[in-house]
C-alpha positions in Angstrom: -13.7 13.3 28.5 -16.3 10.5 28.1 -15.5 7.0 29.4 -16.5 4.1 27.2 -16.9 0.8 29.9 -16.8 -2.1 27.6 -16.8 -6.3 28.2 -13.3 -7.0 29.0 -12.2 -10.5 27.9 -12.1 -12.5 30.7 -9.8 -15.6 29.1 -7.9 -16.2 26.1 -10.5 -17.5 24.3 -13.4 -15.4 25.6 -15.6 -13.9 22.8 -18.8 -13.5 24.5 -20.5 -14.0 28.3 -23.4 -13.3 30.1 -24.2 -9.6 31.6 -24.9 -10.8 34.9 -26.2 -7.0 36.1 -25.3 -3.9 37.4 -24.2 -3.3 40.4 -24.5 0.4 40.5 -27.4 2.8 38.7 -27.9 5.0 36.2 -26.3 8.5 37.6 -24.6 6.7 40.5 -21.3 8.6 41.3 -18.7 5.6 40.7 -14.8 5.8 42.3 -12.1 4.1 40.7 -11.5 0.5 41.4 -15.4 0.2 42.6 -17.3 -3.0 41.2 -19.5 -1.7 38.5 -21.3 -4.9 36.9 -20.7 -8.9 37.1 -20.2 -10.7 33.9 -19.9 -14.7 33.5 -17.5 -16.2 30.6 -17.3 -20.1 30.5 -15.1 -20.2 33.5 -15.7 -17.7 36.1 -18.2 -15.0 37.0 -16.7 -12.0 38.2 -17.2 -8.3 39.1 -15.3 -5.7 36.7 -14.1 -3.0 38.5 -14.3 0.7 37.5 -11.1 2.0 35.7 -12.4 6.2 36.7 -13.9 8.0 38.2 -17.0 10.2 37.8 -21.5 9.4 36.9 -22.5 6.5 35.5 -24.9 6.9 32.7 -26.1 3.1 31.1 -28.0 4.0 27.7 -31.1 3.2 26.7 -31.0 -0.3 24.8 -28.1 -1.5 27.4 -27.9 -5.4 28.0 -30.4 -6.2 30.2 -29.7 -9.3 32.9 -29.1 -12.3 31.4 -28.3 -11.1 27.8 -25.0 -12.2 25.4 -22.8 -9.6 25.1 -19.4 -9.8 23.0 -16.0 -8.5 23.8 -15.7 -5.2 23.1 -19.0 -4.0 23.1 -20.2 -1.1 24.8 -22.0 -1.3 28.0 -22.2 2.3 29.4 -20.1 5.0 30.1 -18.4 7.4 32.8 -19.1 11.2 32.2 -17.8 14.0 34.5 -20.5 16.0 36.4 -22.5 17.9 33.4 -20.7 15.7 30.7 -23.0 14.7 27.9 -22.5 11.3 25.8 -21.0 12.4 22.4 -22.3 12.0 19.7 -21.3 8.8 17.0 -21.7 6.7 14.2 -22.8 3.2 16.2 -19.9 0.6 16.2 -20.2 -3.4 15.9 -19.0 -5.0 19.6 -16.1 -6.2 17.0 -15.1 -3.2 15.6 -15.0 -1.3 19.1 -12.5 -4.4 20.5 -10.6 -4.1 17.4 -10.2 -0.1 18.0 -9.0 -0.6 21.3 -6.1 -3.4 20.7 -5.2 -1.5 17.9 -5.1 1.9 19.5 -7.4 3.9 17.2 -10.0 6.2 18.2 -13.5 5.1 16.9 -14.9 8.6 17.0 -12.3 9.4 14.3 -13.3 5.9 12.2 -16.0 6.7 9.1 -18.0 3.8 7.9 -17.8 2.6 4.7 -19.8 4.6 2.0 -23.6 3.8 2.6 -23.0 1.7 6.0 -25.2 3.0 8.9 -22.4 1.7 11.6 -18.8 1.4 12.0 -17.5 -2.4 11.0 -13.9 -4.1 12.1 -13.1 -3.3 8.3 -13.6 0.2 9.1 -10.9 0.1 12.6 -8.2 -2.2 10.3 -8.6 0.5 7.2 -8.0 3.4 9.8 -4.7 1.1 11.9 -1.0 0.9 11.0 -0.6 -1.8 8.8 1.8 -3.5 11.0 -0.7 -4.0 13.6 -3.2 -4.9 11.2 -1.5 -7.9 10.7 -0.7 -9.0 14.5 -4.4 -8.4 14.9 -5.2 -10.9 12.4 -2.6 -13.3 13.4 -3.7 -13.3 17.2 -7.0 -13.4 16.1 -5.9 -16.8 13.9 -4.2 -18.3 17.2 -7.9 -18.5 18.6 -9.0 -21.2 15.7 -8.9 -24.8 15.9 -5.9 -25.6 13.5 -5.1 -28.8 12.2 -1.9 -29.5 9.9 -1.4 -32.1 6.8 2.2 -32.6 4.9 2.8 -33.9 2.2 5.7 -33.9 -0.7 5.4 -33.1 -4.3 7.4 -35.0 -6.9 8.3 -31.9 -8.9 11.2 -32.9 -11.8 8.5 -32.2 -14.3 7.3 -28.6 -12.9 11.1 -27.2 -12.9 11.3 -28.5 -16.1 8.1 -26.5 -17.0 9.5 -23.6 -15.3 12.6 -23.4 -16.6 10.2 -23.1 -20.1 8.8 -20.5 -18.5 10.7 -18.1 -17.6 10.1 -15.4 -16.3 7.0 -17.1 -14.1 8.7 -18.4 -11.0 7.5 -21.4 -8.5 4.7 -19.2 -6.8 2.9 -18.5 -10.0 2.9 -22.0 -10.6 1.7 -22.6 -7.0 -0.8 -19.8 -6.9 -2.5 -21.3 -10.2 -2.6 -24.5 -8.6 -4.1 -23.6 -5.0 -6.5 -21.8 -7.2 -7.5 -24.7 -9.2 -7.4 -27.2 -6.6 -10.1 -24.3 -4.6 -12.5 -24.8 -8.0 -12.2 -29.0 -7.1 -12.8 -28.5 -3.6 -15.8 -26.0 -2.6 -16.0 -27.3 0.4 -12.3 -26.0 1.2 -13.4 -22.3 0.0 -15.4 -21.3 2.4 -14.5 -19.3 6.0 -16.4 -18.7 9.2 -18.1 -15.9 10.4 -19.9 -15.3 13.4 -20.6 -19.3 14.0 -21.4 -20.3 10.5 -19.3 -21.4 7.6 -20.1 -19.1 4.5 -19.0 -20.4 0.7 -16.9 -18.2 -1.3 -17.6 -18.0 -4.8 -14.0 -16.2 -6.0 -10.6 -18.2 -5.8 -8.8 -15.1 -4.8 -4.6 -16.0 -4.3 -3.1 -14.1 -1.6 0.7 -14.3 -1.1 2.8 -13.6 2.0 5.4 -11.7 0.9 8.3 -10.0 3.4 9.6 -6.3 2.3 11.7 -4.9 4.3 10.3 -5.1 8.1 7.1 -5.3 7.0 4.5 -8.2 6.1 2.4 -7.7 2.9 -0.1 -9.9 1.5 -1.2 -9.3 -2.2 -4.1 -10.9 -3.6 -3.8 -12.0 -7.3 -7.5 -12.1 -8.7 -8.7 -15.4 -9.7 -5.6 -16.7 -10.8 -7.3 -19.9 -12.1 -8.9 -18.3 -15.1 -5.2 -16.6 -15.7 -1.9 -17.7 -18.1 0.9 -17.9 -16.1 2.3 -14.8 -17.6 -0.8 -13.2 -16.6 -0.2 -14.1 -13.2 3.2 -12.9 -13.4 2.7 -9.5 -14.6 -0.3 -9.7 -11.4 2.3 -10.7 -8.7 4.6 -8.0 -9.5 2.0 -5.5 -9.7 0.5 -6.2 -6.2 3.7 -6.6 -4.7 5.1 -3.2 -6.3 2.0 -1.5 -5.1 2.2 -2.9 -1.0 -1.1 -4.1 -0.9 -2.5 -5.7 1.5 -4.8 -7.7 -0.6 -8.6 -8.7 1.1 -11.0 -11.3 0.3 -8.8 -14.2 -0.9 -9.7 -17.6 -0.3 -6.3 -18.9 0.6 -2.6 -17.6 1.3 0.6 -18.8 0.1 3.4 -18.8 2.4 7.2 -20.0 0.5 10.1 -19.6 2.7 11.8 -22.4 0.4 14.3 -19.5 -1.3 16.0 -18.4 2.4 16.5 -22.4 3.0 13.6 -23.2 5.2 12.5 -27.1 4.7 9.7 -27.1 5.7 7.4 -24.9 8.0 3.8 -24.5 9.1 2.2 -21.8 8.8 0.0 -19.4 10.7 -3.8 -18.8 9.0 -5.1 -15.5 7.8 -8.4 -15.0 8.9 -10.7 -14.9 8.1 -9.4 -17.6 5.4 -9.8 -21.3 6.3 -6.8 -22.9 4.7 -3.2 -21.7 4.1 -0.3 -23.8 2.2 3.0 -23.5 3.6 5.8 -24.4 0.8 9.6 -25.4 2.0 12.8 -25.8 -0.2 13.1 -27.3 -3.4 15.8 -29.6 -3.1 16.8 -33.8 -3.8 15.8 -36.1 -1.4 15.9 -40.0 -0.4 12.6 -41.6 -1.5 11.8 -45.2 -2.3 11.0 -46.1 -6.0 10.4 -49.8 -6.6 12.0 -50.7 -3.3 15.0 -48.9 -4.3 16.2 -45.7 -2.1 16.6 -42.6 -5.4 16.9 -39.0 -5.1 14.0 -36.9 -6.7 13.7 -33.5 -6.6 10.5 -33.1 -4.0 9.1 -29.7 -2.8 7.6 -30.0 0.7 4.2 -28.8 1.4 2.1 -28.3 4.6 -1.5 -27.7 5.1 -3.1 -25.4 7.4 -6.5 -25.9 8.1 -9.5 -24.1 10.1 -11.2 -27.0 11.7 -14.3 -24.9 12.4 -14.8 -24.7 8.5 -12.7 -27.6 6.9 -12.9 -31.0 8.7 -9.3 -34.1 8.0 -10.9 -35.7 5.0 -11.5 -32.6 2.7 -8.6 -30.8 3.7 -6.5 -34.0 2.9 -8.8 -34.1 -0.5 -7.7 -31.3 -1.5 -3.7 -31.1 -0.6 -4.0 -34.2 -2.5 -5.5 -32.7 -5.7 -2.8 -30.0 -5.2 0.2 -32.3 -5.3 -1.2 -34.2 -8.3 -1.4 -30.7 -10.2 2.3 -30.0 -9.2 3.3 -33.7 -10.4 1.8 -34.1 -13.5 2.1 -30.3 -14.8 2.2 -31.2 -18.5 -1.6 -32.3 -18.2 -2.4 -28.8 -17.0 -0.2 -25.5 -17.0 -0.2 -26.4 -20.7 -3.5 -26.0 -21.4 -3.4 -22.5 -19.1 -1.1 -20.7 -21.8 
């Protein structure tokens, strides 16, 4: 069976280095555990060693000396004597690192209809959902991530709520991220490849736990929607198990099981996620007196690649003014 020799990460962080060269050639007989090209990440140059044995055949269009090359991607490969390379739809650096954490085999991954080459969307289609996720969330370890918190005075919104029955709090919420996304364009926007793209959709997805596993429904521009609109949307998507794409923002309450307040891991390739806690009285100061209001803690987390402390802070504080002063908005939504 044919050998794929790919760029192993070299660090954590690695996501590219520098093909350095080979240090054997094309039909060279290679042993296991013998040095078969140097590759340089930020930190360290080093020889990769040979995981088989058998001929090495490097393909026409290989990295030559010198060149980028990103995890994952496919160097050469290992054939036994009279082995041919098989034939294949072509496959991204991306989606070939992808395959292999997730344990999929490419050659069984189709691109999507009209696509000349295989994509990571194509790998996470074809995986488990379950490690779909962890891929995500590893991958979301790997950004910058800055955090904001904040409290939201909500009296008024429960009383709104409790009008509204049967929306609950993350309708209310998901109309509000979406709204505060329309205010803040700057927010909406992810990174890709080293460049920040703009969204132009307020997709809502929302973390939701059933049973052992983590789904994430996407309610469609819920900005645009009533609340019983977004209602009838949220149960829908959650009945159906999606795992939503494309959404500009997750929402992540844990405030029903008792958790006060929590930050929360992003969902790439989204920027920003907003982590809600428990509802619940607390001490605050009114007029240099100590009262208890009813608050609802929210936390911030924020791509600093895309989203940079003032705009981020910008719009958590356009969020929070929606949740206070409902009457001025959610009215007009019905």
């Amino acid at each position: 069976m044919p050998i794929e020799i790919t760029v192993p990460r070299l660090g954590w962080s690695m996501e590219e280095g520098i093909f350095v060269g080979w240090l054997k050639a094309d039909g060279d007989s290679v042993a296991s555990g013998e040095p078969l090209f140097a590759l340089e990440s930020e930190k360290v140059t080093m020889e990769v060693e040979s995981l088989d044995h058998g001929v090495l055949h490097i393909p026409a269009g290989a990295p030559a000396a010198g060149g980028v090359v990103t995890v994952g991607q496919l160097l050469g490969w290992i054939l036994e004597p009279g082995e041919v390379v098989p034939a294949e739809t072509p496959a991204s650096p991306r989606a070939r690192a992808t395959a292999k954490k997730l344990g999929v085999d490419i050659a069984n991954v189709q691109p999507r209809e009209g696509a000349q080459r295989i994509v990571e969307a194509d790998v996470l289609r074809n995986a488990p959902a379950r490690t779909t996720i962890a891929a995500r969330l590893e991958e979301s370890f790997r950004a910058p991530h800055f955090y904001l918190h904040a409290d939201a005075h909500v009296e008024a919104l429960a009383a709104l709520r409790h009008e509204h029955r049967p929306a609950n709090y993350n309708d209310f919420l998901i109309k509000a991220i979406a709204i505060a996304l329309v205010r803040h364009p700057r927010v909406n926007a992810y990174w890709d490849n080293g460049a920040v793209v703009s969204r132009t959709t307020q997709h809502i997805a929302l973390a939701a736990q059933i049973g052992d596993t983590l789904y994430t429904p996407v309610i469609q521009n819920p900005a645009e929607k009533s609340l019983a609109q977004i209602a009838r949307d949220r149960e829908q998507a959650l009945a159906q198990r999606s795992h939503g794409k494309d959404a500009s923002a997750t929402l992540s309450n844990l405030g029903p099981f008792g958790v006060d307040r929590f930050e929360a891991i992003l969902n790439p390739p989204q920027s920003v996620i907003v982590a809600v806690g428990k509802i619940a009285k607390r001490p605050v100061v009114v007029d240099d007196q100590v009262v208890a209001r009813l608050t609802m803690p929210i936390s911030l987390s924020v791509d600093h690649r895309v989203v940079d402390g003032v705009p981020a802070a910008q719009f958590l504080q356009t969020l929070i003014a929606i949740l206070e002063s409902p009457d001025s908005t959610y009215n007009e939504w019905e």
